[in-house]
C-alpha positions in Angstrom: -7.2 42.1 16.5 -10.3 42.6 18.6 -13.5 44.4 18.2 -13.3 48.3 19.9 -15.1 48.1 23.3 -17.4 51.0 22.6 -18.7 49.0 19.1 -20.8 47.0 21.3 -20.7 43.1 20.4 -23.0 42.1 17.1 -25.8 40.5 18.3 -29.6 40.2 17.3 -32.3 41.5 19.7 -35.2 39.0 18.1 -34.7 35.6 15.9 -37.5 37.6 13.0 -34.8 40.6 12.6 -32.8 37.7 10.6 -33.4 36.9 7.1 -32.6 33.7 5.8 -29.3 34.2 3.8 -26.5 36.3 5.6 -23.7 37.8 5.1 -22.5 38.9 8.0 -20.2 36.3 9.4 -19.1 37.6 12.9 -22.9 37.6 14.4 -23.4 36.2 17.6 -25.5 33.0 18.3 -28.0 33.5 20.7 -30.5 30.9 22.3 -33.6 32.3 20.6 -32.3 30.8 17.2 -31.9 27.4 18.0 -33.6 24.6 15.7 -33.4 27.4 12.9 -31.8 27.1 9.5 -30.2 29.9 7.9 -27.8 30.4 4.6 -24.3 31.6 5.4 -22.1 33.8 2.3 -19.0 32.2 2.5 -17.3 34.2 0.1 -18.3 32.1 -3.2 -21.7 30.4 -2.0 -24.1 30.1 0.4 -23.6 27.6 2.7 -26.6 25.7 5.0 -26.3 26.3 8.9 -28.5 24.4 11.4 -27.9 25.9 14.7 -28.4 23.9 17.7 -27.8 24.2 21.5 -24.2 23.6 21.1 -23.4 26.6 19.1 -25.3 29.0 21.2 -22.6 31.9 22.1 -20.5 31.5 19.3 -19.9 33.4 15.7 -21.5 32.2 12.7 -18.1 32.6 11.0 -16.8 29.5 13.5 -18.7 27.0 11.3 -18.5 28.5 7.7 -15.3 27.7 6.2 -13.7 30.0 3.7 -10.9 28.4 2.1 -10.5 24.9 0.8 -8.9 21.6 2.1 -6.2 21.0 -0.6 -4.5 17.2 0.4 -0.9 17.2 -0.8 -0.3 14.8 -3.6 2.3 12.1 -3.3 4.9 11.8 -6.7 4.8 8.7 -8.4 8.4 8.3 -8.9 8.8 7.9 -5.1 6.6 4.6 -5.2 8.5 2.9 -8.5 11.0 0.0 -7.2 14.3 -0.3 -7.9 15.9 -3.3 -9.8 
């Protein structure tokens, strides 16, 4: 679902309006922030963002994940050998 047209997009008019630690995960990179570092909530921790020239245009929330990688376990009977 997409933001309402009349909500205007989430932006920030100067680079000092930010603090260091946000929140706010659906902020729009702009090119007044690159070579800044700032602390992303990810929803258990704060987690370090550099943002470069690459990322200019996109939402914080693109490079914060929020859920874990969880690799699925093979069984160990499936490896035994048969006699």
């Amino acid at each position: 679902m997409s933001r309402s047209k009349w909500k205007l997009k989430h932006t920030v008019v100067s680079p000092t309006q930010l603090k260091r630690k946000l929140w706010n995960r659906d902020l729009i990179l702009e090119e007044g922030l690159i070579g800044s570092t700032y602390y992303v909530y990810n929803g258990l921790k704060f987690l370090k963002l550099k943002i470069d020239d690459q990322k200019v245009g996109h939402k914080l929330g693109e490079f914060i994940l929020t859920r874990k990688h969880v690799k699925k376990e093979t069984s160990k009977k499936s490896k035994k050998t048969k006699k």
